[in-house]
N, C-alpha and C positions, 0 to 999 in steps of 0.2 A: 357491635364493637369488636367482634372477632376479628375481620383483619385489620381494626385498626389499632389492636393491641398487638399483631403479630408483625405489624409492618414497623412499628414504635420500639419493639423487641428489637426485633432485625435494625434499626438505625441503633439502639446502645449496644449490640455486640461491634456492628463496625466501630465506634466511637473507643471500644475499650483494647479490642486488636490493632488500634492505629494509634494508642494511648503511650508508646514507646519514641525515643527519641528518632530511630531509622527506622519510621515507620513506612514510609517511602517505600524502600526498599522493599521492605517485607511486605508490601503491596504488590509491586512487580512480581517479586520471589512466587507469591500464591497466582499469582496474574499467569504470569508463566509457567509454573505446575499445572495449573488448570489445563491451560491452554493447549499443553502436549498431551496430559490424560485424557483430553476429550477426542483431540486429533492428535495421534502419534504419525511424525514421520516419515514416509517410504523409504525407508533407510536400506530396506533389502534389495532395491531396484540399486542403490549406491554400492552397496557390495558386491549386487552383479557385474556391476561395471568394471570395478577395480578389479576380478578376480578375472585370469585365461579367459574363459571359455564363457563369461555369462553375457548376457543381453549388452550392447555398448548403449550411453546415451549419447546421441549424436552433439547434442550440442558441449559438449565437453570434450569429444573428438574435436571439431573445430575450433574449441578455445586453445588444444595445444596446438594444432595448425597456425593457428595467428600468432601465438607466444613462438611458436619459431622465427616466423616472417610473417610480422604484421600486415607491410603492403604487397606480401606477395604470398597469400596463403592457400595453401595445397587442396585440392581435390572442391574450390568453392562451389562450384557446379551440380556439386553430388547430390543435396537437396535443396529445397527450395525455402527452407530456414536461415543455411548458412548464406543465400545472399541480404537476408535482413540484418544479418549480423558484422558484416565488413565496419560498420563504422561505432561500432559498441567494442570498446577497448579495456575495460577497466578490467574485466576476469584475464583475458589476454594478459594484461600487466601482471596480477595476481598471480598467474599461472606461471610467468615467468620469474618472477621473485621467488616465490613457492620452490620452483619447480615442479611443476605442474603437482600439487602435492593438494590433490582434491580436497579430503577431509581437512586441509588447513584452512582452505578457503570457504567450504559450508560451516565450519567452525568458526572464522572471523563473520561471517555474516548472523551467525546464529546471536552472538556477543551484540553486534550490532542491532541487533532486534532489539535483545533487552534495555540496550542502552534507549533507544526507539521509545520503547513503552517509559524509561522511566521518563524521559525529556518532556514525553504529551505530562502525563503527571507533577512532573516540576510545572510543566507552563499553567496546566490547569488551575493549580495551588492557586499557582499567582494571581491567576485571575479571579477566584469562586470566593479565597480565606476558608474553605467548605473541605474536610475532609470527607465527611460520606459522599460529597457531589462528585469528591477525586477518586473515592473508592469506585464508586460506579460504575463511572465511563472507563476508567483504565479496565477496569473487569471486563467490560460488553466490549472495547476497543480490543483487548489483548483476544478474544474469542470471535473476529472477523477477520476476511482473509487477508489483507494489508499483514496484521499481524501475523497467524496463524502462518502463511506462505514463507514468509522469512526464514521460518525453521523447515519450514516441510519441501522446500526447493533445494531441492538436489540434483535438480536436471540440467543445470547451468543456463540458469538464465539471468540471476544474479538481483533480480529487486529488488530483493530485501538492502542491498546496495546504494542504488537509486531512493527507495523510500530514504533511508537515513541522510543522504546526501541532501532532498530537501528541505526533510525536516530543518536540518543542519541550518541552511538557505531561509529557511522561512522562518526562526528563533534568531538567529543570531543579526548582531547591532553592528559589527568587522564587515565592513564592502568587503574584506579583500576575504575574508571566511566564506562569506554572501557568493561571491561572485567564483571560486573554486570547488565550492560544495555543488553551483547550479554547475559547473563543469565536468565533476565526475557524473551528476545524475546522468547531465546528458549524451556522456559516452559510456554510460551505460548501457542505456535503454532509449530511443526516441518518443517512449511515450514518455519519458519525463520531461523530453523537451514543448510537448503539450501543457502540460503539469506545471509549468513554469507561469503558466496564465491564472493559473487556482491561485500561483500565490498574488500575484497581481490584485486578482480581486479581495486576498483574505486580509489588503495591505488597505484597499480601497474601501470595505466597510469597518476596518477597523478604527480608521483615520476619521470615517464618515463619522462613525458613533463618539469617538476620542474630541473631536473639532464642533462637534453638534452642527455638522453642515453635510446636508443630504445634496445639496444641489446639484446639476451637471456639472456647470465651471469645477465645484471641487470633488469631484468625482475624477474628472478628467485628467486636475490638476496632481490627484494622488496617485493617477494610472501610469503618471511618467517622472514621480519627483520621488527624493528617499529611497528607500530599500526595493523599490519599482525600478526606480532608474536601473538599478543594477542588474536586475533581467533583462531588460531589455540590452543593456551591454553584454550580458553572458550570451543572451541569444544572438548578436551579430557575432563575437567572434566564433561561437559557435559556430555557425554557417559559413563562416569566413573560410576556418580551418579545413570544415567538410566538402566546399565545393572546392579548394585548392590541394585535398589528398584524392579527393573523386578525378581531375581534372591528371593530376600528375600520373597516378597510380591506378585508376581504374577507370580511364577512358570512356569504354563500352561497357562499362556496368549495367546494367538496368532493374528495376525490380519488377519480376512475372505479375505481381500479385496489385502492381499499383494503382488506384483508381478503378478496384475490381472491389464492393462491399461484400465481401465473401459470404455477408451471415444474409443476405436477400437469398442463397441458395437453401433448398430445403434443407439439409446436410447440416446447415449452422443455424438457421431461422430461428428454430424451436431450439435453440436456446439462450435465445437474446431474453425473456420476460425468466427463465429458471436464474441464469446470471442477474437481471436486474436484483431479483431479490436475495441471493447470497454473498454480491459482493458485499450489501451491508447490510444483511439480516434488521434485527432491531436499529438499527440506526433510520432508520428510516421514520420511529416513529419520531425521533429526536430531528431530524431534520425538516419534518413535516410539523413540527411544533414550531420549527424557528421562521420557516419562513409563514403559518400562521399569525404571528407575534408580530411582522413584518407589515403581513396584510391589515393587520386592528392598529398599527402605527401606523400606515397608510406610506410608507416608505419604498412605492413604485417603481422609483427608480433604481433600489437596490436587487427587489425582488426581478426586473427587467435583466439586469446584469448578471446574478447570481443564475437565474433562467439560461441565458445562454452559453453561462461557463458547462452549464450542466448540459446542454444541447451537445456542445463540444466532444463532451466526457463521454456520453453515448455515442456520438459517431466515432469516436476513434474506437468503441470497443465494435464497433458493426463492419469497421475494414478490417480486421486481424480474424485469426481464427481465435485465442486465447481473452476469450472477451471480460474472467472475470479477473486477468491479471490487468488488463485494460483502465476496469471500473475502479482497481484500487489503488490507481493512482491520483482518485479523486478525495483520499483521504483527509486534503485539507478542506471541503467542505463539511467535513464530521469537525473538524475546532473550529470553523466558521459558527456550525452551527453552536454548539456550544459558548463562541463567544455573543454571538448575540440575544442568546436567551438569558447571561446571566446581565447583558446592557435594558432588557426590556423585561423579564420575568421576577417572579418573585422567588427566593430561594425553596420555599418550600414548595415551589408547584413545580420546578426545575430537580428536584431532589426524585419527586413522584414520578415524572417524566423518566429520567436519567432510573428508578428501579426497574419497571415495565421496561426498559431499551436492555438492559443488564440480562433482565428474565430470559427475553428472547433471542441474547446473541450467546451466552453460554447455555442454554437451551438445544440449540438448533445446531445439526448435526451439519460438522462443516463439511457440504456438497460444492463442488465447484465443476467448470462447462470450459474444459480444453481443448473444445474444436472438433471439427468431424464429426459429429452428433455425440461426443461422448461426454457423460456427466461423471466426474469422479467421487469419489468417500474417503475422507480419510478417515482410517476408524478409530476407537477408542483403542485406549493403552490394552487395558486387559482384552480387546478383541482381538489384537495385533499377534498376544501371546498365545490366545486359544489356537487362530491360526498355526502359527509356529508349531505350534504343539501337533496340530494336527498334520504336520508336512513332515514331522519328524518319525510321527507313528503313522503315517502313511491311510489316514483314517479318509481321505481323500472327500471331507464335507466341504471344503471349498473348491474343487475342482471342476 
């Protein structure tokens, strides 16, 4: 009986911390402390930038290049980044609003996480009536890179952007909310314009379970009606607008890298399976729980579809070098999963699942695989400071 007096413990402490009106809140709040204590962000590579003489990051070089002249931005050629970046507008905007005022913009994005984490938790509410099921998963969610990156992206790449934008897109009931929020993701970032298919499906088995109708016909029928339709319209004019600025303004563009799977190269390979497992540490055992639930419902068809959104998800992270910012833009298969375990599970076997998912994503030391063989760490708070400490007195253990 010993863990199961300690596991019994552990559900009335969450019960009597969540016992307050905003307790919501005070979920995220700890969600989000954590989150930074465990990976604090590279903030010092951020002050190198802004300061004379330190290291630039180039993609923020280029965001004020486009914030000057968007269709006619300076020096694109310099790397082989900045031609992926010609039709990702939204920091450009930012930049320009701002004026170019960096820290406003890792600051609005940082705001935006949070709001992030609370939106998955409001929705979860809704769906579970279960606060320890919402403790959980926002805990093990807010400690996986989706989350974690939000804050710790200061290189200007801007996802945490993009995430919030679908989120946005795939909660809200407003087409016209729907259909501007799929618009900033996708001039974000064009993995979101991939990402726009996760919600497709998270629309398709939601319908499926809501309708009590697994079949093709309405499979099919939910892939292009409701809140579907309206990707599908975000995505044409999306491509509307892009082959007619490609066309006007950038004629001969081309990208170096296109239809080249870069991580088939030794250089990236070995780290397709390290990425597998930290874009979403413990989630994994929670998504492998949903789509077993799946296989004992005998619901083939879902599992055939959900299969190939995730086929998807993997190959868009095997053409880029940054494969585990790739993978989390599969984050709406973490509320897939979720909501299908609480249409086919039973709460307490889902509560037990969702502790063991929690253990191992605030557990595990957030590692993530940006390309060129290299795996990064982001450390803990107090290691961040040891360091510091150590570069101040010159004690030279990290050198």
């Amino acid at each position: 009986m010993l863990f199961e007096d300690f596991y019994h413990s552990f559900e009335r402490r969450i019960e009597s911390f969540l016992a307050s009106g905003y307790w919501l809140w005070k979920l995220v709040a700890l969600s989000v402390f954590l989150s930074l204590f465990l990976a604090f962000p590279p903030y010092t590579l951020l002050i190198g930038h802004l300061s004379e003489h330190g290291m630039k990051l180039d993609a923020w070089v280029f965001v004020q290049n486009q914030s000057a002249d968007l269709f006619h931005p300076k020096d694109m050629d310099y790397d082989v980044r900045r031609e992926n970046m010609i039709f990702r507008w939204v920091l450009p905007a930012l930049s320009f609003i701002t004026g170019h005022n960096i820290v406003l913009i890792v600051l609005l994005q940082s705001i935006l996480g949070v709001f992030f984490i609370y939106k998955i938790g409001q929705w979860l509410y809704a769906v579970s009536k279960d606060k320890i099921a919402t403790f959980l998963f926002v805990l093990a969610i807010a400690n996986t890179f989706v989350c974690v990156w939000t804050f710790a992206d200061i290189y200007g790449y801007g996802d945490g952007f993009a995430y919030f934008f679908l989120l946005t897109a795939l909660f809200s009931r407003n087409p016209l909310v729907t259909f501007f929020a799929l618009q900033g993701a996708f001039f974000t970032d064009e993995r979101a314009v991939i990402a726009g298919g996760y919600l497709l499906l998270f629309h398709i088995v939601r319908n499926a379970f809501d309708k009590n109708d697994f079949g093709l016909p309405a499979m099919v029928k939910n892939a292009f009606s409701g809140t579907s339709l309206i990707v599908w319209v975000a995505w044409v004019i999306y491509f509307a607008i892009r082959f007619y600025v490609q066309k006007e303004y950038f004629p001969n563009h081309s990208y170096s890298t296109l239809g080249t799977p870069v991580l088939f190269a030794d250089a990236h390979r070995h780290g397709l399976g390290s990425s597998m497992w930290t874009a979403f540490e413990g989630m994994w055992i929670l998504m492998g729980a949903a789509i077993l639930s799946l296989i004992l419902r005998q619901h083939y068809l879902l599992i055939l579809a959900l299969t190939f959104g995730f086929v998807i998800l993997v190959a868009s992270g095997i053409y880029v070098h940054d494969i585990d910012r790739a993978l989390s833009y599969g984050f709406p298969f973490l509320l897939l999963s979720m909501y299908i375990l609480f249409q086919t599970a039973s709460l307490r076997s889902i509560r037990v699942i969702l502790f063991f998912t929690a253990i191992v994503c605030v557990s595990h030391p957030m590692i993530y695989y940006m390309g060129y063989n290299r795996v990064l760490w982001l450390e803990p708070f107090p290691l961040k400071i040891f360091m510091l400490l150590d570069h101040w007195k010159h004690w030279n253990l990290f050198n």
